[in-house]
C-alpha positions as CSV (number, residue, x, y, z in Angstrom):
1,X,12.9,10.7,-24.6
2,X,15.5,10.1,-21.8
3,X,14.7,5.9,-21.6
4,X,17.0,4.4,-18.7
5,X,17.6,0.7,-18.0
6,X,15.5,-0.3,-14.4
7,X,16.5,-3.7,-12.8
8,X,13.7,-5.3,-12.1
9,X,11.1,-4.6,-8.6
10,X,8.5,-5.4,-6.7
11,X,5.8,-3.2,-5.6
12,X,4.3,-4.2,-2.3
13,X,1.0,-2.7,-0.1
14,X,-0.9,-2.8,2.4
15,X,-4.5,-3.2,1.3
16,X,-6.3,0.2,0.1
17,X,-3.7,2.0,0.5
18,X,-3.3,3.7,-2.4
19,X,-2.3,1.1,-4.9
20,X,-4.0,2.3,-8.0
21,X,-2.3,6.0,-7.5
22,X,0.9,3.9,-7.2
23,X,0.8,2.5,-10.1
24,X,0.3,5.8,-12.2
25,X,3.6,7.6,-10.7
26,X,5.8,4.2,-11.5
27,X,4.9,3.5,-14.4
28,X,5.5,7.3,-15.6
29,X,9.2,6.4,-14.7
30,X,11.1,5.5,-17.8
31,X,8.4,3.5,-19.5
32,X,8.3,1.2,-16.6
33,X,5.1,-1.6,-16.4
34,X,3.4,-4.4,-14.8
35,X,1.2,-7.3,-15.6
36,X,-2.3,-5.4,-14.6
37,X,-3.6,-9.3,-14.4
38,X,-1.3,-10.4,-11.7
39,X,-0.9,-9.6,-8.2
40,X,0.7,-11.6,-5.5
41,X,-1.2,-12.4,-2.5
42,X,0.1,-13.3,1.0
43,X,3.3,-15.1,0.9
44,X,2.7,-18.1,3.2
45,X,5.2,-20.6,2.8
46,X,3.4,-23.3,0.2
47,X,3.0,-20.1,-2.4
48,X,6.8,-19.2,-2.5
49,X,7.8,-21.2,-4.9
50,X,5.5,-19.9,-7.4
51,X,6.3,-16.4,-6.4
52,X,9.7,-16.8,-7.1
53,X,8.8,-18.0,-10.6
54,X,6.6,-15.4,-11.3
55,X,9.6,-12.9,-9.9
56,X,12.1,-14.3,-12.2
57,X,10.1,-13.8,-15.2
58,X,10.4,-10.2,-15.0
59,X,12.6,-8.4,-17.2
60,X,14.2,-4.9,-17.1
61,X,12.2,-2.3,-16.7
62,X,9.0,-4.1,-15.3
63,X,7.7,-4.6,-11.8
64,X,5.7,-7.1,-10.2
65,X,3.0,-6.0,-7.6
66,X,1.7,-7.7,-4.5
67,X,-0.1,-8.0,-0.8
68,X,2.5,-10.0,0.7
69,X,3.2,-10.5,3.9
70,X,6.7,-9.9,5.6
71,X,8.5,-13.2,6.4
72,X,12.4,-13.9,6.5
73,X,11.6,-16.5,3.6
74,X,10.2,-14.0,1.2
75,X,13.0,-11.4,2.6
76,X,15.5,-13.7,1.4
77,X,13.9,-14.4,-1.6
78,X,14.1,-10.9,-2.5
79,X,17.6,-10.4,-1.2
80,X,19.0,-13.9,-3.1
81,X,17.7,-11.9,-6.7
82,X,18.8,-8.9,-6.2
83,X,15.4,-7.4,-6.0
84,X,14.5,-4.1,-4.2
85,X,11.1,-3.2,-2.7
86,X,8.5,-0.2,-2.9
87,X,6.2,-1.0,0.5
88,X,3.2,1.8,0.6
89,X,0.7,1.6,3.7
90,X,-1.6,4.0,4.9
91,X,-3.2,5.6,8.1
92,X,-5.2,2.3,9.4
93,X,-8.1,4.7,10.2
94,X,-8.7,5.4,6.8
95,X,-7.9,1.7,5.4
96,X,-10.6,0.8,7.6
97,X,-13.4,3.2,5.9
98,X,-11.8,2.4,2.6
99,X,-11.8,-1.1,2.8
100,X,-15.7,-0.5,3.8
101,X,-17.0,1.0,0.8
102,X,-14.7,-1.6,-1.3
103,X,-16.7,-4.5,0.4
104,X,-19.8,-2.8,-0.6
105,X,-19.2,-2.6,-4.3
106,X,-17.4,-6.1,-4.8
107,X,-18.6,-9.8,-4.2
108,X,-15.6,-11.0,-2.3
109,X,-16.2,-13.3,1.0
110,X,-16.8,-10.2,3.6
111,X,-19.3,-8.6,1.2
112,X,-21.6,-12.3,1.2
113,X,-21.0,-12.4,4.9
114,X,-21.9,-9.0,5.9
115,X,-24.8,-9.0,4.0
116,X,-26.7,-11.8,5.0
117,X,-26.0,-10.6,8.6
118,X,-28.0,-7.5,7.3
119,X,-25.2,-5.4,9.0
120,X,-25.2,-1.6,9.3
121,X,-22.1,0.9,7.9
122,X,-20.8,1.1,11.5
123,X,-21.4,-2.4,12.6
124,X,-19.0,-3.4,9.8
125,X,-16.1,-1.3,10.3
126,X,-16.3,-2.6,13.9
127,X,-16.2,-5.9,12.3
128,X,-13.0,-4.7,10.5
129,X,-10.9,-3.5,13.2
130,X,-12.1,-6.2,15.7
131,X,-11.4,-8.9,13.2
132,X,-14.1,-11.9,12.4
133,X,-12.7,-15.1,14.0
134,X,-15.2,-17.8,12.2
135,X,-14.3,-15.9,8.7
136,X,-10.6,-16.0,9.7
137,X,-10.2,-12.7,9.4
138,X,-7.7,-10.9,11.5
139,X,-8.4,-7.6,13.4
140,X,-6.8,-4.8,12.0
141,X,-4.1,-4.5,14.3
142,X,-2.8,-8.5,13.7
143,X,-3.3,-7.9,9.7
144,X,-1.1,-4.6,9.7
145,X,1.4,-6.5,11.6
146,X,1.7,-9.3,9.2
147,X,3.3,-6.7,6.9
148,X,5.3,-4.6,9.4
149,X,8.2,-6.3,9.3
150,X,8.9,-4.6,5.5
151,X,9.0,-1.2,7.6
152,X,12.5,-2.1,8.7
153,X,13.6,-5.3,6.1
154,X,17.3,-4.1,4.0
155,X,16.9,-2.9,0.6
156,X,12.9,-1.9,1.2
157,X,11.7,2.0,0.3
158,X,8.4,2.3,2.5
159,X,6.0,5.0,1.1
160,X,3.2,6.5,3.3
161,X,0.0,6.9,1.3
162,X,-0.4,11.0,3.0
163,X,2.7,11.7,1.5
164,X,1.9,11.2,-2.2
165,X,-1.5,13.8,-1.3
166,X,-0.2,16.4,1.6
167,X,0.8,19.0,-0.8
168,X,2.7,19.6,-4.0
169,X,5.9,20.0,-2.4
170,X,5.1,16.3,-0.2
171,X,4.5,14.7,-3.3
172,X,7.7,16.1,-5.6
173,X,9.8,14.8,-2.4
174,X,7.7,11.1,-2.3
175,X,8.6,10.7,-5.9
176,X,11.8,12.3,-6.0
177,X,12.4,9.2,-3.7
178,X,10.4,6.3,-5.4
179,X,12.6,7.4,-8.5
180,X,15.7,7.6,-7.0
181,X,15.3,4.3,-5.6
182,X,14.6,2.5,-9.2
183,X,17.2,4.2,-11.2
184,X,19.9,4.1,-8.6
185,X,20.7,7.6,-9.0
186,X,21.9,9.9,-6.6
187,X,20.0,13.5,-6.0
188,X,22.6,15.3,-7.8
189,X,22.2,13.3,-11.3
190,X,18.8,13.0,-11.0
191,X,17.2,14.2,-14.0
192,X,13.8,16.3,-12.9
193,X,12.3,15.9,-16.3
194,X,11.4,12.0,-15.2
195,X,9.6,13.1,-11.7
196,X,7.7,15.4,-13.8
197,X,6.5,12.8,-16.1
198,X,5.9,10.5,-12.9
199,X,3.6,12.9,-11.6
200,X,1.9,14.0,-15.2
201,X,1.2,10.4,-15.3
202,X,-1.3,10.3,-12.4
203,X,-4.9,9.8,-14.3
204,X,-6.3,13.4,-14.8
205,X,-9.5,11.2,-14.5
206,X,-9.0,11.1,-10.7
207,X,-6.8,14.2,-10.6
208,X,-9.4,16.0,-9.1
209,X,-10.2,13.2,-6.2
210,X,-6.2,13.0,-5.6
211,X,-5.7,17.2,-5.8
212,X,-8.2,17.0,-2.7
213,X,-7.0,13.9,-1.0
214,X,-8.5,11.5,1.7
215,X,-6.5,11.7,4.4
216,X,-8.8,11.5,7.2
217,X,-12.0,10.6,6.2
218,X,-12.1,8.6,8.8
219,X,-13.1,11.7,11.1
220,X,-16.4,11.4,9.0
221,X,-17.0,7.9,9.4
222,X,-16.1,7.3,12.8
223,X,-17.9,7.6,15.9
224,X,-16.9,7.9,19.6
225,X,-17.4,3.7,19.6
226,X,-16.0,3.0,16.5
227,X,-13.0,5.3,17.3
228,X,-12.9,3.6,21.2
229,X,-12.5,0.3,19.0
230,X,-10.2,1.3,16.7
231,X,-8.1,2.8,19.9
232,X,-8.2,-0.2,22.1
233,X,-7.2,-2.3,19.1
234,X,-4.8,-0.5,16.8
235,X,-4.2,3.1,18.7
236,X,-0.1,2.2,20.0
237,X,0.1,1.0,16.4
238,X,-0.7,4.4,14.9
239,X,1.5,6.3,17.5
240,X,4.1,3.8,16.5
241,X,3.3,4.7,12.5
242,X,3.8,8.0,13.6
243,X,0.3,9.1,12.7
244,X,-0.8,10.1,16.2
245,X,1.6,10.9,19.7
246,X,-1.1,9.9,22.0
247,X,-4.2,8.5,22.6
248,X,-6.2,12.1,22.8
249,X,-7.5,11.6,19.1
């Protein structure tokens, strides 16, 4: 088997984006993997130290994966080892049903807070894209932009979550990409066999979930106040995403 020497990355993402189905296509790529155990979180200043440790411990043909928000320190981290970036978000509309049903399942602080308010399925996406001040928790316009800035940082490969589901053909182009971008190789040389190992390597456990897709769910969760809401907070956002033109959604 065709094994090729990868420098080093770091896999970044919005939060339920996709990050699981992420994992599958890279490490598919020339034996590439990843501590399962560690993922960075946030970035703030006090934390970059550690980050950069944890970032120079990786050796060929690993990655290191992460939440982290964009900052010019944490850009220049990156840039002062050399390191390149995968950045995959997702339509916010669908992070925020997502992101729902994940806060259902698992204790973290929203699920302890939501549920001794008692609060209905609707009343906490509203919660989610409005944001929960006393909580600290940003609406989901003012989280999204804490990563944006990776959208247009050097040396970055941003990944839309849709693309990896529209179609076959969507998908062969996405990791087409993604393994261009690790192997440094130009379309020409690229050697097919790997992107269809990349994409053999999604779990045939969820294949059937990922054949179908969720893009747009949110047209089954949402209703006429939760997508006001989600308008009034986030709705230039998405047009700037390019996931809607207008408003008329």
């Amino acid at each position: 088997m065709n094994k090729k020497t990868i420098s080093p990355f770091f896999f970044n993402s919005f939060p339920k984006s996709g990050t699981h189905l992420m994992f599958q296509i890279l490490t598919g790529i020339h034996s590439i993997t990843f501590d399962q155990n560690l993922h960075l979180y946030e970035g703030v200043s006090a934390q970059l130290a550690e980050h950069q440790r944890e970032l120079e411990k990786l050796s060929n043909n690993e990655f290191l994966s992460g939440h982290i928000y964009y900052s010019g320190s944490w850009a220049s981290l990156l840039q002062a080892l050399n390191m390149k970036q995968i950045f995959l978000y997702r339509d916010l509309r669908d992070v925020v049903v997502s992101y729902n049903y994940y806060i259902e399942k698992v204790n973290a602080p929203l699920h302890q807070y939501f549920k001794s308010k008692q609060l209905s399925k609707k009343e906490r996406m509203l919660f989610i894209i409005r944001g929960i001040p006393e909580l600290g928790h940003q609406d989901i316009h003012d989280w999204f932009s804490e990563f944006k800035g990776w959208l247009s940082a050097p040396n970055v490969l941003s990944i839309k979550f849709e693309d990896l589901l529209r179609s076959e053909g969507s998908l062969d182009e996405s990791v087409q990409k993604i393994v261009q971008f690790v192997t440094e190789e130009d379309k020409e040389s690229i050697d097919h066999t790997v992107i269809k190992r990349a994409k053999e390597n999604i779990s045939t456990q969820d294949s059937a979930t990922f054949r179908k897709g969720t893009i747009g769910n949110w047209k089954e969760e949402f209703d006429e106040e939760i997508t006001l809401a989600f308008k009034e907070n986030a709705g230039q956002l998405l047009i700037e995403l390019g996931y809607e033109s207008d408003l008329l959604w």
